[in-house]
N, C-alpha and C positions, 0 to 999 in steps of 0.2 A: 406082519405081512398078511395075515389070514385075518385080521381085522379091517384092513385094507379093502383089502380084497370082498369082503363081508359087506362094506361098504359100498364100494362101487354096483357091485351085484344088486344089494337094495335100492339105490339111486337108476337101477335101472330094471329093476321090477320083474327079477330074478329071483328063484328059490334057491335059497342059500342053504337046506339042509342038507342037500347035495354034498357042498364043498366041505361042512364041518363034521360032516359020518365020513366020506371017503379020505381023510387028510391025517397022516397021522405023525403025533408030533416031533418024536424021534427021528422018523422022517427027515422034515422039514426041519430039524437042525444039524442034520447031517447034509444037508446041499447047505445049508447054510455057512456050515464049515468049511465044506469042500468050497463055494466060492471065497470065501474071505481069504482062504492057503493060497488058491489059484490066482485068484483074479487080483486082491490087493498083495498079497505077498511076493509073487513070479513078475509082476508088469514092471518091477522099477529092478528088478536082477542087471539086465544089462546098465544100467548108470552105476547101479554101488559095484557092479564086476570092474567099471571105467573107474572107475574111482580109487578103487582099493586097487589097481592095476598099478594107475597116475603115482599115485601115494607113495607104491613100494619101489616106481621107478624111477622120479624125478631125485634127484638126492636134494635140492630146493627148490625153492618156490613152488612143489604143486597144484597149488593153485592154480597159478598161470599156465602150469604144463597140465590141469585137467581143461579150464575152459577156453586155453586161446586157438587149439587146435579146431573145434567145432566151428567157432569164430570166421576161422580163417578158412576153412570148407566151405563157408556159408556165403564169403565173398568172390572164392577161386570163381566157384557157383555162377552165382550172380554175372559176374562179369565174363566167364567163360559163353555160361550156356543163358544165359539173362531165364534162370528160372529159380526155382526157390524151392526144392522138393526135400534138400536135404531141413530145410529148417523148418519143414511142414511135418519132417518125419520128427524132428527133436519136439515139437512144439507138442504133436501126437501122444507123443514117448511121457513127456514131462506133466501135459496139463490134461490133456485124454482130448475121444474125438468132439466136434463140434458137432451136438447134436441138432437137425432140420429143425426140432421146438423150440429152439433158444434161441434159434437165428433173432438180433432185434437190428435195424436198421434204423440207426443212428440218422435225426432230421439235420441236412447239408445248412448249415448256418452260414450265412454270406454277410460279412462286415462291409461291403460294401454299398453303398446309397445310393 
């Protein structure tokens, strides 16, 4: 990351002895830790909570009783309130958010002549 970062800083005609005197490396892998526990190990708690829930409660088929329930939230939804937030929260939950850089807009192809 500090290589990175070293990087960008020279591409933009910054002095980088700054960042490599004040930085110090124990530091920087102690956030480093602290995000991998937090951030990738806590974000998916709620689905393996639903899961090992499902597991210990269906006495068969848990499968069906972990994902036909969401399923069927997802249409009550739909056709209830014609909106879609529960599946925008699973979609969040599952694949993370859509960041504004990645946005790409797909060119509308028209089969017709």
């Amino acid at each position: 990351m500090l290589l990175l970062s070293s990087v960008i800083l020279l591409g933009s005609g910054v002095n980088i002895a700054a960042l490599w005197t004040e930085v110090s490396f124990f530091h920087v892998s102690l956030v480093l830790l602290y995000h991998l526990l937090t951030v990738h190990g806590l974000w998916y708690a709620p689905l393996y909570g639903w899961l090992l829930m499902v597991s210990a409660w269906a006495p068969r088929a848990p499968f069906y009783m972990a994902f036909l329930p969401p399923f069927v939230i997802c249409g009550v939804e739909k056709v209830a309130f014609n909106t879609s937030h529960f599946l925008a929260l699973l979609q969040e939950r599952l694949v993370g958010r859509e960041m504004p850089w990645r946005r790409t807009s797909a060119p509308k192809i028209s089969w017709q002549h």
